[in-house]
N, C-alpha and C positions, 0 to 999 in steps of 0.2 A: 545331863549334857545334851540331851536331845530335844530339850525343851531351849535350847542356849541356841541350836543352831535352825530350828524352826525360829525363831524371834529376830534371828540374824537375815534368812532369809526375807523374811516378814519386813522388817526395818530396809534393808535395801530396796524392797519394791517401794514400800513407804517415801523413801529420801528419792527416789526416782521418778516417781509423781508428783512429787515436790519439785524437784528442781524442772522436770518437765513443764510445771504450770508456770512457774517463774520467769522460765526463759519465752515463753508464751507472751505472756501478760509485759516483759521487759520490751520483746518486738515491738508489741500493739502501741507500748507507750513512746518509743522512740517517733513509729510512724506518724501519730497522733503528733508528736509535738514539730516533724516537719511539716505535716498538716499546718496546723495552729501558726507557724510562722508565715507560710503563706499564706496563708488567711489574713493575717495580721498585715500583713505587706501586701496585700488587694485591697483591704478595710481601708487602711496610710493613702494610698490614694486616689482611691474615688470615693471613700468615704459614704456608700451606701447602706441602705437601712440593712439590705440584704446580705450585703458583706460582715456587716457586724453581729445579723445570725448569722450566720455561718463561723465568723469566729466564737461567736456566746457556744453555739452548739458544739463545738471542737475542744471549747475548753469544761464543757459537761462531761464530755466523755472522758475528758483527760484525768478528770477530778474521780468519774468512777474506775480508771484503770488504777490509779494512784489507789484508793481504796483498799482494792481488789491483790494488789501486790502488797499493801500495810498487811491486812490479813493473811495473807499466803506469807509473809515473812513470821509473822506472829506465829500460826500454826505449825511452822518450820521452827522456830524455836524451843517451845513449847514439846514439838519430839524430840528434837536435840535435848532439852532439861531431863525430859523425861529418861531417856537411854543413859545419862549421866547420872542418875541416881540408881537404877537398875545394875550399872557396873559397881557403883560405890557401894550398894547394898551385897554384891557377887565379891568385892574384895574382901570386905569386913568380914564373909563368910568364911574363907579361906583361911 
């Protein structure tokens, strides 16, 4: 039992860093994509070379925020499966 409630403690720090990075990475992407619409709507009309980096560079970052939260969902899964079978294997014991 003392090994149940070290793993509980453990997993909570875990799912806490998890959802801490998430909601992190969720900001960055919201801000990025008002970013990118303004950008977008400076590019629309004057339509310079520089406006259009500045949108290409907006939508680089966005693609690695976008990444960066695929992964952080994935790894968040992936504990979740994992806790899911550590209980299914804790029932079948019982």
């Amino acid at each position: 039992m003392k090994d149940f409630s070290y793993r509980k403690v453990r997993n909570s720090f875990h799912l806490e860093n998890f959802n801490k990075e998430i909601m992190e990475q969720n900001m960055e992407h919201k801000i990025l994509v008002n970013k990118f619409s303004e950008a977008m709507n400076k590019f629309a009309s004057d339509r310079s070379f520089e406006s259009c980096l500045d949108a290409l560079n907006i939508t680089i970052q966005l693609a690695n925020v976008r990444g960066n939260l695929s992964k952080s969902f994935e790894h968040y899964s992936k504990h979740l499966e994992n806790e899911i079978k550590i209980l299914e294997r804790l029932i079948q014991t019982n």
